[in-house]
Residue, then its C-alpha position, 0 to 999 in steps of 0.5 A: x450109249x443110246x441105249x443108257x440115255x433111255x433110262x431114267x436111272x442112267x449115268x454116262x460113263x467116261x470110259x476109255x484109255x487115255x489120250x495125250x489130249x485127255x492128259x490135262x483132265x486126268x491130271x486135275x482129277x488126281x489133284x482133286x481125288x488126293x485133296x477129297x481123299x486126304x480130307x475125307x476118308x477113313x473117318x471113324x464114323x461107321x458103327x454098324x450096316x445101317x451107318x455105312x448103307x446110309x452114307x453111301x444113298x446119301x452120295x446117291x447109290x440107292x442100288x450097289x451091286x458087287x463082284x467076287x473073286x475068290x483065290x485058288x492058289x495052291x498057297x491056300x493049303x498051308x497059309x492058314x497055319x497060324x490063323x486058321x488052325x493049320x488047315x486050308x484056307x478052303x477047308x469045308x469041314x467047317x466054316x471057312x474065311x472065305x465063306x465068312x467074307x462072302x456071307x458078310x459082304x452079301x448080307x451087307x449089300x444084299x439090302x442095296x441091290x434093288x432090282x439088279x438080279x444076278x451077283x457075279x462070282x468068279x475063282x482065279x488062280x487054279x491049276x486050270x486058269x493059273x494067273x491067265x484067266x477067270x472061271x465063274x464059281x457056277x453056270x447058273x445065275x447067282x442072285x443072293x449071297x446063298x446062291x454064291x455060298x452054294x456055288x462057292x462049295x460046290x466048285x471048290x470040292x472038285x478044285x485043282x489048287x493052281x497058281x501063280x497070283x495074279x489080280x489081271x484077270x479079275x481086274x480085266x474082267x470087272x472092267x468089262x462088266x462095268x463097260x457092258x452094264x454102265x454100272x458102278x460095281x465094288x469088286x471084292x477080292x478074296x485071296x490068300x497072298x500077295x500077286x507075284x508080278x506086281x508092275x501088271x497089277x498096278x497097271x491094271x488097278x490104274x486102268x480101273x481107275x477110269x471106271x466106275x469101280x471100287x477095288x477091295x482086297x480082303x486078304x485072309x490066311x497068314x500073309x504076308x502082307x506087305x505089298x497090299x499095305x503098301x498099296x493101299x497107303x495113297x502115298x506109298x502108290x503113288x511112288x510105287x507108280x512113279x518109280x515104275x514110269x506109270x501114270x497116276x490113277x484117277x482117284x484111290x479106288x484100291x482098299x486092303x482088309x486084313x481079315x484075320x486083323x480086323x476080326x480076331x478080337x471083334x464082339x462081332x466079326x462079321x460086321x467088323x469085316x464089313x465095316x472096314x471093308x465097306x467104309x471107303x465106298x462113299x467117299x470113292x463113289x462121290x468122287x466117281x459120280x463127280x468125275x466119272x459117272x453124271x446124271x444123264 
């Protein structure tokens, strides 16, 4: 922490597991994250990249740094048969949505990562790691959404599909890099389907909840979708939590993008996809600067 506080741009990060003495402040954070979410999210307000890169400095993110985590499941071979032509999700004979996501994520965000270098990029879900763990999609460095593009390819041609689905691993190891950085990080899940175990999933978007860290699934293929619907509705969550015996998060820091949804009639897909995937930010972020990250 020492360290943070020797940094004009530092924030102090709260952080850590809940103790029954902290139950009172989690609680009141839940009652203001659901008020500010209910008034202030998902206003059609944002036309273009310049719109939501504005609304997000204006809650004081001059730099943005973000995440990837890319799908590897063995339901990748054959959930593109309505939506992608009938072939793999990961097919690089041509231009892939999983490319398409990264490229337009990256071009979105590129702009607003200031100093910060390296992006960090991972796969899950291959024959491999299974739902146990994560592997970086390169061993060197990533520092621009080419580089992650490059190694997106490079890893994928030599990929053993896996499974099952599970976001614990990625979402245990966002965590870390945010513990580690003292940054606020948006973690941009790609993925073909919905997880197979859900009660650890919702467990560990809970414990995410206490970190400066914004959570986007962009679910590309056929579905079925369901389960992230439900997720990404605030009340459904929240039932989903209480009949499961979970504590509530501190505020709604899970958004679901339909890719194929929101870009099949779009004059321009790819800010279309980064729009709807990007247009929470701001209003999750105040409410991390407010309750989770403050000025040093």
């Amino acid at each position: 922490m020492a360290e943070l506080e020797s940094k004009s741009s530092a924030f102090l990060l709260v952080t850590g597991p809940r103790s029954s003495a902290s139950s009172d402040v989690c609680s009141d954070s839940v009652k203001i994250s659901d008020d500010f979410l209910k008034s202030h999210v998902n206003p059609d307000r944002y036309h273009s990249f310049d719109d939501v890169r504005s609304a997000i400095r204006q809650q004081g993110v001059e730099t943005c740094n973000v995440i990837f985590a890319i799908d590897y499941t063995i339901s990748n071979e054959t959930s593109g048969s309505k939506t992608f032509g009938g072939k793999s999700l990961h097919d690089l004979s041509v231009v892939n949505p999983y490319q398409k996501v990264i490229t337009a994520i990256g071009e979105t965000i590129d702009p607003m990562r200031g100093e910060n270098k390296n992006i960090n990029a991972f796969g899950f879900g291959d024959n491999e790691v299974k739902d146990k763990r994560i592997f970086p999609l390169s061993q060197e460095p990533c520092s621009s959404c080419y580089d992650i593009l490059c190694a997106y390819k490079t890893k994928t041609k030599d990929i053993k599909f896996g499974g099952p689905t599970s976001f614990v691993p990625v979402l245990e190891e966002a965590i870390r890099i945010v513990k580690e950085t003292g940054k606020y990080h948006i973690l941009i899940i790609v993925a073909d389907g919905q997880v197979t175990e859900e009660h650890s999933s919702l467990k560990a978007i809970i414990e995410a909840s206490d970190y400066a860290l914004s959570i986007v699934v962009i679910g590309v293929g056929d579905g079925p979708w369901e389960l992230m619907e439900e997720w990404d509705d605030l009340e459904n969550f929240n039932n989903k939590v209480a009949e499961q015996g979970l504590s509530n998060r501190r505020f709604d820091n899970f958004q679901f993008v339909n890719y194929h949804k929101i870009t099949n009639k779009a004059k321009n897909p790819d800010i279309a996809l980064a729009l709807a995937a990007l247009m929470e930010i701001p209003d999750q972020y105040k409410f991390i600067k407010e309750n989770i990250l403050v000025n040093v």
